[in-house]
N, C-alpha and C positions, 0 to 999 in steps of 0.2 A: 504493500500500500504506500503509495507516494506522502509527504507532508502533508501535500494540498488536500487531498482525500480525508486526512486521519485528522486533520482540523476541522474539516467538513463534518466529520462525524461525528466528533467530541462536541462543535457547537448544536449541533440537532439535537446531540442527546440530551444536553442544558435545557435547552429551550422545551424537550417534551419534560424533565422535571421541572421545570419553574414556572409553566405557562400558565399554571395555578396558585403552585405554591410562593410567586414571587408578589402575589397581592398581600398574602401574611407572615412572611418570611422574617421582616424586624422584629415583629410579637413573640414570633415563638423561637426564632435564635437566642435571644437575647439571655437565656436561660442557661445554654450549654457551651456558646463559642466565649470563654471566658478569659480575659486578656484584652479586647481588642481596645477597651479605652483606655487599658495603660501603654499599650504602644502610640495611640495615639497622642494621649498628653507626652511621651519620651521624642514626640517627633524635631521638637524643638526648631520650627520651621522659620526665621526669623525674615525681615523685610526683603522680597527679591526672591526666595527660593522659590525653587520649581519643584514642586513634590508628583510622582505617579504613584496611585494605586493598580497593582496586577490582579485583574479581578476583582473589580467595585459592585457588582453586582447592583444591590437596590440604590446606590449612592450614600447611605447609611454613615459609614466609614467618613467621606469624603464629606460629607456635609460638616459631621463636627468637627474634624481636623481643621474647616475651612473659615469656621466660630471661633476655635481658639488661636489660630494662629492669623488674624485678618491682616496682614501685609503679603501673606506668600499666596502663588496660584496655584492650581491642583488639575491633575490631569488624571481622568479613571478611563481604562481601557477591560472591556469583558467580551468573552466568546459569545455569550446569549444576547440576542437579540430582544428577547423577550426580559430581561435582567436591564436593558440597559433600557428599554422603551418605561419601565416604572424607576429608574433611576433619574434618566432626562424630568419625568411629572415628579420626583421627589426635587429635584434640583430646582428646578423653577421654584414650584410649592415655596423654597426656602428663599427663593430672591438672588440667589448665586449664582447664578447661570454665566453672569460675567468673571465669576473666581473660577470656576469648576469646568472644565471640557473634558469633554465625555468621544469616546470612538470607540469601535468594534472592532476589537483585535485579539490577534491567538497568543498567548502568553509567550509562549516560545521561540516566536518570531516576528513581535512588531517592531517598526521603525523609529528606535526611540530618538534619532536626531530630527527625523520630521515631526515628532510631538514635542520635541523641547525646543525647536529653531536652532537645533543645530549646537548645543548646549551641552547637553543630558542633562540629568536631575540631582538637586542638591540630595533628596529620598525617594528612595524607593522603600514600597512597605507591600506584606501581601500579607492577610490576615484570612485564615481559613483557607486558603486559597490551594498550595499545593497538594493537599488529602483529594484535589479534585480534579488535579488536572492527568492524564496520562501519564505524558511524558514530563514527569514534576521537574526530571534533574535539568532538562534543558531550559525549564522555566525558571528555575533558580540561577542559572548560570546568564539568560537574558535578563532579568532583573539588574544582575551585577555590572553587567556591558553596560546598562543606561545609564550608569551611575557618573555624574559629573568628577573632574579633582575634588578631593576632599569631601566626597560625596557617601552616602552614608544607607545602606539597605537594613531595615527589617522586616523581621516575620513572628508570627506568631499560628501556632496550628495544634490540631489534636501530638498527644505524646504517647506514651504506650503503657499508660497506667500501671509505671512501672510499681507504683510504690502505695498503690489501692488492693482491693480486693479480686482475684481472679473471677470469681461472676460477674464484678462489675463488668471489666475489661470486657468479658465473652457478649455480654448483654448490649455493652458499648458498640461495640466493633458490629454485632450482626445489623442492631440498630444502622449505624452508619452504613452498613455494606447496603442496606437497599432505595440508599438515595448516589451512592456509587461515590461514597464517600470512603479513602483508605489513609489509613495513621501512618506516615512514613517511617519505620523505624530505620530508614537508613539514612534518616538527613541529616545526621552528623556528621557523620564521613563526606555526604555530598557538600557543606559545607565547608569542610576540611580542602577535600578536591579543589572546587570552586576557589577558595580564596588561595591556593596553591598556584590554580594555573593563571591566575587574573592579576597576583602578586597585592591580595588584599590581606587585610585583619580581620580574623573573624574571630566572631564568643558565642556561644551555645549555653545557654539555661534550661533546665527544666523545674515547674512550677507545679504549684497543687498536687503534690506527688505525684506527677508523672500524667498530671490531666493535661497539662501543656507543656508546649517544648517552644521554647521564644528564643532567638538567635540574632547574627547581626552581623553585616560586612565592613566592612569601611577601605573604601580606596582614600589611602593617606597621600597621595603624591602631588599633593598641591591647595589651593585655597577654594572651598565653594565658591561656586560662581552667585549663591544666593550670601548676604551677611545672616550666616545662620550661627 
């Protein structure tokens, strides 16, 4: 199966889970994706920076990020069509539509000089995001390429409940498996990789005993191009 094809069908199959579920998707996330507003308050976005979300889904994410930090712009890019058509009515709804640009793209391979002018970004962040994509390690590794000098990637996502109860874990996991949702347990290493071959700084956390694993890259080779 070519790229083109296996994006193709990783967005269809979004769009047939969400074409429903993205009308009440912030109510009943808000429950189990646990983390995402402390990455967002760590984003530390200050006047000028260019921040992308990979996989913004309802624009959730990018909305408050776009509340605390009102100097910087925001860019969210999602494979579902159907994800980003209630994210676009979220963004208006909130008055941001001038902070916030929104486009439809495959994790793994969008063009992030033509969403930043040619720039990259002071942040990248992806919150839940990898457990959903295929091919997670190339979306990790594209994340990291957009990253401006002194540009700075986080994540936060499921972890492998290392340090709960095994039913939970079994109960967790099958839950997740039928929204085709998988816990990475190899993203540390891919981490590791990634900031190897990229020649970045990376850290790896795990939190809530092992309910989340939150991580972080940092290309040090220069000054953001945002004063963050």
């Amino acid at each position: 199966m070519t790229a083109a094809a296996s994006a193709a069908g990783h967005s269809a199959a979004m769009d047939r889970i969400y074409r429903r579920q993205r009308h009440v998707y912030d109510l009943t996330r808000k429950y189990y994706l646990l983390g995402r507003d402390e990455l967002i308050a760590g984003l530390a976005a200050g006047p000028g920076a260019r921040v992308l979300e990979v996989g913004c889904g309802t624009g959730r994410n990018l909305i408050l990020a776009a509340r605390r930090f009102p100097s910087a712009h925001f860019t969210g890019i999602d494979i579902s069509t159907e994800m980003l058509a209630t994210a676009r009515a979220n963004v208006a709804r909130a008055g941001l539509s001038d902070r916030i640009t929104l486009a439809e793209g495959d994790a793994t391979a969008f063009d992030a000089a033509a969403l930043s002018d040619g720039t990259g970004f002071d942040r990248v962040f992806l919150s839940y995001t990898l457990s959903m994509i295929p091919d997670w390690q190339a979306a990790l590794s594209q994340g990291a390429r957009a990253l401006a000098p002194g540009g700075r990637l986080d994540l936060v996502d499921f972890g492998q409940q290392e340090r709960l109860p095994a039913p939970f874990r079994r109960a967790l996991f099958a839950w997740l498996a039928r929204f085709d949702v998988t816990p990475r347990a190899a993203l540390p290493d891919a981490m590791s990789e990634v900031a190897a071959a990229q020649g970045l700084a990376g850290a790896f956390r795990s939190t809530r005993r092992g309910y989340a694993w939150t991580a972080r890259l940092v290309r040090e080779n220069g000054p953001p191009t945002g004063r963050v």
